[in-house]
FIRO-951265 format. One record per residue: y negated, z negated, x of N, C-alpha, C in turn; residue in one letter. Coordinates in steps of 0.001 Angstrom, whole numbers, padded with zeros to 6 digits, always signed. Each point is the difference from the previous one (the first is absolute). Example, Ala and Ser with C-alpha at 12.3 -4.5 7.8 and 13.67 -1.06 7.14 Angstrom:
<rs>
+005690-007800+013190-001190+000000-000890-001200+000000+000900A-001050+000720-000350-001190-000060+000820-001090-000730-000770S
</rs>
This chain:
<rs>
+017074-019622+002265+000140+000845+001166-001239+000880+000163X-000480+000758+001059-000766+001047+000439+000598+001238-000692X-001463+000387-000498+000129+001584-000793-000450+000831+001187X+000516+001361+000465-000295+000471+000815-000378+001543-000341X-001532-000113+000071-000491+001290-000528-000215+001432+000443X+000268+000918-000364+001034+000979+000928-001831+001441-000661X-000504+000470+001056-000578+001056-000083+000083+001234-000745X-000281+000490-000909+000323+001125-000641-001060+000388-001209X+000065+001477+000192-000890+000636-000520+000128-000321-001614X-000778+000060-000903-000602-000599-001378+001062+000866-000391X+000645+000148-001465+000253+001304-001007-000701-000663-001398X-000822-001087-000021+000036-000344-001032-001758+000174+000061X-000780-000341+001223-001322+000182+000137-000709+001190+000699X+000621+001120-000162-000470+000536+001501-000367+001277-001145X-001038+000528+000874-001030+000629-000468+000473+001615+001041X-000023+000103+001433+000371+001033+000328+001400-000152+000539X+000495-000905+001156+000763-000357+000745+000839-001450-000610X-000530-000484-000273+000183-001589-000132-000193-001263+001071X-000723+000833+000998-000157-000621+001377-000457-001209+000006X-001482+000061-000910-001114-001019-000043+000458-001269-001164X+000508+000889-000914+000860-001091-001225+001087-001023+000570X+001028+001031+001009+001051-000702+000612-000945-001147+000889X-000804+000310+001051-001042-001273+000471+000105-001111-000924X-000856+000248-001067-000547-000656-001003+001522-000586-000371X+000731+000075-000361+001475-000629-000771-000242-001050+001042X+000323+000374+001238+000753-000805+001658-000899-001006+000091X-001602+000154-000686-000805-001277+000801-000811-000544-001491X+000663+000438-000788+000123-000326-001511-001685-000113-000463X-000393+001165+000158-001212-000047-000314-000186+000950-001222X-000703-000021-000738-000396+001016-000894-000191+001737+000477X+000465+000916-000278+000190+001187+000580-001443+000891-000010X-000683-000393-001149-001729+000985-000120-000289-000612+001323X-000377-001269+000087-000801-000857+000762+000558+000690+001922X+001465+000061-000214+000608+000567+001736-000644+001219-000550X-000202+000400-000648-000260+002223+000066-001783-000343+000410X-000515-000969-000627-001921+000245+000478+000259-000520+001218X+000894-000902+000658+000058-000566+001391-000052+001012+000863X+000767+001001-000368+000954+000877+000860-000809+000847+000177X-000811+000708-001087-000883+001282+000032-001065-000676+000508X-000706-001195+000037-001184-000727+000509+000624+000320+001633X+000881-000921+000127+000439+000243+002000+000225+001400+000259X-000292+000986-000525+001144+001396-000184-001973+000876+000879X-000463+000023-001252-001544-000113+000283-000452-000238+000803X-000384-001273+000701-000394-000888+000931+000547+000798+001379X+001103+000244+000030+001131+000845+001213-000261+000974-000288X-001542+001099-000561+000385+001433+000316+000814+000732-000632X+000893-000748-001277+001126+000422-001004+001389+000656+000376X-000274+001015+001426+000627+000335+000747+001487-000767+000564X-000353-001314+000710+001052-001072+000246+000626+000088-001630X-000774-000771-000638+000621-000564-001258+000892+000772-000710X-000455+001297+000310+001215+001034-001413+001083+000470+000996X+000021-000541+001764+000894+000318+000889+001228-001190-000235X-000771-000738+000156+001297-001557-000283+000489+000288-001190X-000815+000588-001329+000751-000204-001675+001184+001022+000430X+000002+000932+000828+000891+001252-000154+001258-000516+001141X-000409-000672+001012+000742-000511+000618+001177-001278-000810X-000797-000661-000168+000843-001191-001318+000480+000779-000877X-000232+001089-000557+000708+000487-001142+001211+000402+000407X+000510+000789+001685+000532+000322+000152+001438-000935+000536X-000663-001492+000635+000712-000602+000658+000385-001345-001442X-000521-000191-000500+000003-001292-001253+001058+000957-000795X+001305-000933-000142+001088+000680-001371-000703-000269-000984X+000446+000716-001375-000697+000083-001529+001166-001569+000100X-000705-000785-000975+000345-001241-000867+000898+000056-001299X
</rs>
């Protein structure tokens, strides 16, 4: 059958929020590697956007 993978914030990887870890679980990537992604695009955008969406996802993503 289909596993159906459900969004949610890290408790097992997460460093402030679990925002970027929870990512990392959902698209099963290694979690350092999503955190240099994230702060690289975070950067690139002025940092501004980037720490707007982490606070936004933190608020709307349930803990795991």
């Amino acid at each position: 059958m289909y596993e159906t993978r459900v969004l949610r914030r890290s408790r097992h990887t997460r460093m402030i929020g679990g925002v970027v870890g929870g990512f990392a679980e959902y698209l099963g990537m290694d979690p350092t590697l999503a955190r240099v992604l994230y702060v690289l695009l975070s950067v690139c955008s002025a940092a501004f956007p980037g720490m707007l969406v982490y606070v936004i996802c933190w608020l709307i993503i349930p803990e795991g």
